[in-house]
C-alpha positions as CSV (number, residue, x, y, z in Angstrom):
1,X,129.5,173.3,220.5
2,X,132.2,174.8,222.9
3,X,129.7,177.8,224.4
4,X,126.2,176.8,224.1
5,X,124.6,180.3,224.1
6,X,121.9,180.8,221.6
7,X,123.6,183.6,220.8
8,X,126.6,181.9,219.4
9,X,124.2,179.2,217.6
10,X,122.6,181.4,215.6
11,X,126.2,183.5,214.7
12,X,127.3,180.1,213.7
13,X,124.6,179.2,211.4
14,X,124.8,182.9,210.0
15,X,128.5,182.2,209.3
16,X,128.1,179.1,207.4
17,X,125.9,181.6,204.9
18,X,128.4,184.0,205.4
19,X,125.5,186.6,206.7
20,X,126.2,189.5,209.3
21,X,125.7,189.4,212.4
22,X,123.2,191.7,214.1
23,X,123.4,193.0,217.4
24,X,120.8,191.4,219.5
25,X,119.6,188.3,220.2
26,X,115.8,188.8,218.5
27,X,117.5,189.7,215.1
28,X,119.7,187.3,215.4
29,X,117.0,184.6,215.7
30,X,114.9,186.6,212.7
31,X,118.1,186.7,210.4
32,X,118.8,183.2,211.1
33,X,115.1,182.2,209.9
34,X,115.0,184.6,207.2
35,X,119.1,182.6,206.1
36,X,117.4,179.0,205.9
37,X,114.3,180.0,204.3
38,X,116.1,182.1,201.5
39,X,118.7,179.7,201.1
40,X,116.0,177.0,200.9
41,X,117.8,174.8,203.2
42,X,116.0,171.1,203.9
43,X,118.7,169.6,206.8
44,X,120.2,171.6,209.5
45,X,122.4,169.6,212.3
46,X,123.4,170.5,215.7
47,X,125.6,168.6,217.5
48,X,126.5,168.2,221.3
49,X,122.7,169.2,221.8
50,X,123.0,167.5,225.6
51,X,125.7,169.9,226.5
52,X,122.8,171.9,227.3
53,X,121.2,172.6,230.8
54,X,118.2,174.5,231.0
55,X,118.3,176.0,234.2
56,X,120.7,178.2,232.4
57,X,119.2,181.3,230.4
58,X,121.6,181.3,227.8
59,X,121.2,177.3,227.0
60,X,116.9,178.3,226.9
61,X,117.2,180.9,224.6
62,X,118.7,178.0,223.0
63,X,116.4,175.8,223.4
64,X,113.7,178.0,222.1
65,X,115.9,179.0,218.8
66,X,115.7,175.2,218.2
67,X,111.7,175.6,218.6
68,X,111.2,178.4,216.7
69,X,113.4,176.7,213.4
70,X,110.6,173.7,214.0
71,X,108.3,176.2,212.0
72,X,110.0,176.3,209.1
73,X,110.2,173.5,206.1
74,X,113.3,172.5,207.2
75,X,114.7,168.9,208.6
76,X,116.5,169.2,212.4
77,X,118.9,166.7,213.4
78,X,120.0,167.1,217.0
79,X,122.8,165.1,218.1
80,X,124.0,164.2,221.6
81,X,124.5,161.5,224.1
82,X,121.8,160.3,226.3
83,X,119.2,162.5,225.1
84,X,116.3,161.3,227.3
85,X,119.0,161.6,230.5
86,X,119.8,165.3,229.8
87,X,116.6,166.9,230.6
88,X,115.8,168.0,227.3
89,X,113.0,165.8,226.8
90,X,111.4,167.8,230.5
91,X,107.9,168.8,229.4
92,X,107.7,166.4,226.3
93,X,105.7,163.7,226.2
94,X,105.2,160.5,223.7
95,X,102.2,160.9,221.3
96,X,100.9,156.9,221.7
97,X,99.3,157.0,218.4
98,X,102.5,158.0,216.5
99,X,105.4,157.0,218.8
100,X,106.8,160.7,218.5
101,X,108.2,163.3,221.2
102,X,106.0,165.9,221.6
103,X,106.9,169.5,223.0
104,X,103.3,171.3,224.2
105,X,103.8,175.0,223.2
106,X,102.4,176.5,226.5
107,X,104.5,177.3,229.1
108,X,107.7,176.9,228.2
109,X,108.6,180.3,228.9
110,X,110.8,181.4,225.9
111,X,111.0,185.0,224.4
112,X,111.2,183.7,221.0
113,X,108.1,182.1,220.2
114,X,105.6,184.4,218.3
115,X,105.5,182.4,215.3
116,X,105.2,179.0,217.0
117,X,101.7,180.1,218.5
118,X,99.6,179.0,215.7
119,X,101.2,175.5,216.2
120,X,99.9,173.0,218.8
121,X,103.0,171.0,219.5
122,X,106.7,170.2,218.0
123,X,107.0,166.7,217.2
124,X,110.1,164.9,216.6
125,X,111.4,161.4,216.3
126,X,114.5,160.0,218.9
127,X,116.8,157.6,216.9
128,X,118.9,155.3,219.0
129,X,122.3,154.1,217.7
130,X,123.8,152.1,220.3
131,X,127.3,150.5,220.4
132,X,127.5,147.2,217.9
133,X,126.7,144.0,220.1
134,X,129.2,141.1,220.1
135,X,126.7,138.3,222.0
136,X,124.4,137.2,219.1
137,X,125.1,136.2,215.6
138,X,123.1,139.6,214.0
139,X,125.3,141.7,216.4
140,X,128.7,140.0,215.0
141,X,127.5,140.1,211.8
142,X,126.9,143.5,211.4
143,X,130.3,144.8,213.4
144,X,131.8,142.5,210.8
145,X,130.1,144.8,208.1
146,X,131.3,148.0,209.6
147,X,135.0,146.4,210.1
148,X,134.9,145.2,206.5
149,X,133.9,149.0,205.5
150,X,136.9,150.3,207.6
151,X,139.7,148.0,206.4
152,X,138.5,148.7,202.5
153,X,139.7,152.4,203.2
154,X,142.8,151.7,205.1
155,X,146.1,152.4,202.8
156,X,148.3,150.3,204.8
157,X,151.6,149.0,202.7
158,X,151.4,145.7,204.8
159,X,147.6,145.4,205.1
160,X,145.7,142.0,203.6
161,X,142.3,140.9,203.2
162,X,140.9,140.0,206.4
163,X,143.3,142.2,208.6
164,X,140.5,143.4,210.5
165,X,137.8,140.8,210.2
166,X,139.3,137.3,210.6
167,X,141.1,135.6,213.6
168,X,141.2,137.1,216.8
169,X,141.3,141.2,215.8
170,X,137.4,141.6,215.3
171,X,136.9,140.2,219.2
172,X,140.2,142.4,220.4
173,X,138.4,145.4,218.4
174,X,135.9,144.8,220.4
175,X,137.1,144.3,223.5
176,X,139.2,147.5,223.2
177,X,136.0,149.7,222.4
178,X,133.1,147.8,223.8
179,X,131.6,148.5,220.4
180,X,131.4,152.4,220.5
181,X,131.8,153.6,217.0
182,X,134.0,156.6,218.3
183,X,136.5,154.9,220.3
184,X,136.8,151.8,217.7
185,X,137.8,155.1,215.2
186,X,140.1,156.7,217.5
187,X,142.0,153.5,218.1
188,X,142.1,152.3,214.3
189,X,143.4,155.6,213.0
190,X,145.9,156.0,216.1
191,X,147.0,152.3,215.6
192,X,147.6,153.2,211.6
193,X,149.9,156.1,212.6
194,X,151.9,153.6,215.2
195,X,151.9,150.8,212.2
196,X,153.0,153.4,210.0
197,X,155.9,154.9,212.0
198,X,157.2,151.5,213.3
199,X,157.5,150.5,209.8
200,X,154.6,147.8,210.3
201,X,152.1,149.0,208.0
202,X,149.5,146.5,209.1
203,X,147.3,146.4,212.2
204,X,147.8,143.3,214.6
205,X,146.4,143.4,217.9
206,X,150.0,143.0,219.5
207,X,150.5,146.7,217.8
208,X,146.9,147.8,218.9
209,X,148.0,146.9,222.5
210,X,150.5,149.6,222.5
211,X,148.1,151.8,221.3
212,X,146.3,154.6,223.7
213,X,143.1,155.3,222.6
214,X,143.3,159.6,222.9
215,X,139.6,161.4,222.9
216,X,141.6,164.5,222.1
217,X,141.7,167.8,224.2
218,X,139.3,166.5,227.2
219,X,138.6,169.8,228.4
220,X,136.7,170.1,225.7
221,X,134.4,167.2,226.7
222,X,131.5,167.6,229.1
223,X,131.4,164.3,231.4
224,X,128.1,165.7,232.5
225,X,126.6,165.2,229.2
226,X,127.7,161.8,228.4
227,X,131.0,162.8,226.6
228,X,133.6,160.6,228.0
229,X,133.2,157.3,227.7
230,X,134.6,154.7,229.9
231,X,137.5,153.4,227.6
232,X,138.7,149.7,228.9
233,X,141.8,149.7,230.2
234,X,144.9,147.3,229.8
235,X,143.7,145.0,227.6
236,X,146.5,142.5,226.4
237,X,146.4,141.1,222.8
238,X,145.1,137.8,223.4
239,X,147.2,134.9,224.0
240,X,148.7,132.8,221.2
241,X,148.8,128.6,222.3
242,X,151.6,127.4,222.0
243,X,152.4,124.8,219.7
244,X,152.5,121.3,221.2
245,X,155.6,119.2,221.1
246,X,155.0,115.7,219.2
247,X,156.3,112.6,221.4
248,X,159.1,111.2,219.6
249,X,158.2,107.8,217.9
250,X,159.3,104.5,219.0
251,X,162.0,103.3,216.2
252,X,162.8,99.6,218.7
253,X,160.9,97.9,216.1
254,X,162.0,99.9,212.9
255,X,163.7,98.3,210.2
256,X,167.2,99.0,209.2
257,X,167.7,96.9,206.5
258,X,169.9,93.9,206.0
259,X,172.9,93.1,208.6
260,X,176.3,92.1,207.8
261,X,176.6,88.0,208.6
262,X,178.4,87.5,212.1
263,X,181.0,85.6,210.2
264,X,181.6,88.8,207.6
């Protein structure tokens, strides 16, 4: 979500149905109601939905086209980073019988809310998927699992059971990304391209070392929202021991088999 007008929301879900666009911002919403109930649509997503700030008038009409698709028998997934932190959640409270967010219908100002005033509230439910924890056994056991996932897509000429789950590379993953699903992505797929163009063709941490993690055209990102995430810096592959020497053995007392006589 580059412009977060409600205005350009609402085009965008029209364009996905491949409906026309209609000149104000009312229509809009209405076409955009009428387009997921005649499409019978059950799931609608909307990402970046913290790039938001609400003392903007263009980010509450958004708001309240979010609202007003709460009416209809339709599923809303909205997606964003530090969702409580944003303000988004201003107004809501938590219904202690149910655990949900609740948005009171009075007073939150919006031009588009004729339908929603037969409704007492708009509940929804906040998901949490935090990074993958490295400190207990469940936490490794389940970044395991999503590493295992990973290295049964890679295509890697080179690449062998175990090339991202055994040894030291599931701790250096981890190291690198702190666990975030994003950055652990960015830096597999960018390492497969180096692995692939150094003639490789298998991930080894020494390769992932050289490997920048890149988040892409930044000025797309919105620190303000959460977006860029602090990416760990200069982190060496670990070390490998060195092999230690054997002491030479004592041959004083070996045997050597049989002497020549003095006399021979």
């Amino acid at each position: 979500m580059a412009n977060v007008a409600g205005s350009t929301h609402s085009k965008a879900i029209l364009n996905v149905y491949g409906n026309p666009h209609p000149g104000t911002l009312d229509d809009l919403v209405r076409a955009v109601r009428d387009a997921i109930r005649n499409h019978h649509t059950t799931a609608l997503l909307i990402d970046d939905i913290t790039r938001l700030r609400l003392h903007r008038e263009d980010d509450q009409d958004t708001l309240d086209l979010i609202r007003e698709l709460m009416d209809l028998n339709v599923t809303l997934i909205l997606i964003g980073v530090d969702i409580p932190g944003s303000g988004l959640l201003r107004g809501a409270y938590v219904d202690q019988r149910t655990g949900q967010w609740v948005f009171p219908d009075h007073g939150r100002g919006g031009r588009h809310h004729a339908a929603a005033g037969t409704q007492t509230g708009r509940r929804f439910d906040k998901v949490d998927l935090d990074p993958f924890d490295y400190s207990t056994p469940p936490g490794i056991t389940a970044f395991l699992d999503h590493l295992a996932g990973i290295e049964d897509q890679l295509r890697l000429l080179r690449s062998f059971e175990g090339m991202l789950t055994t040894g030291e590379m599931p701790e250096y993953l981890f190291g690198r990304t702190r666990g975030i699903v994003g950055l652990l992505r960015r830096l597999i797929e960018d390492g497969c391209t180096e692995a692939i163009l150094t003639g490789e063709e298998r991930l080894t941490p020494e390769l992932l070392a050289k490997t920048t993690i890149h988040l892409g055209n930044l000025d797309d990102l919105d620190p303000g929202a959460g977006e860029v995430p602090d990416i760990p810096q200069n982190t060496a592959p670990p070390t490998k021991p060195k092999p230690r020497r054997r002491r030479g053995r004592n041959t004083v007392l070996d045997d050597r088999g049989n002497r020549p006589a003095a006399g021979d």
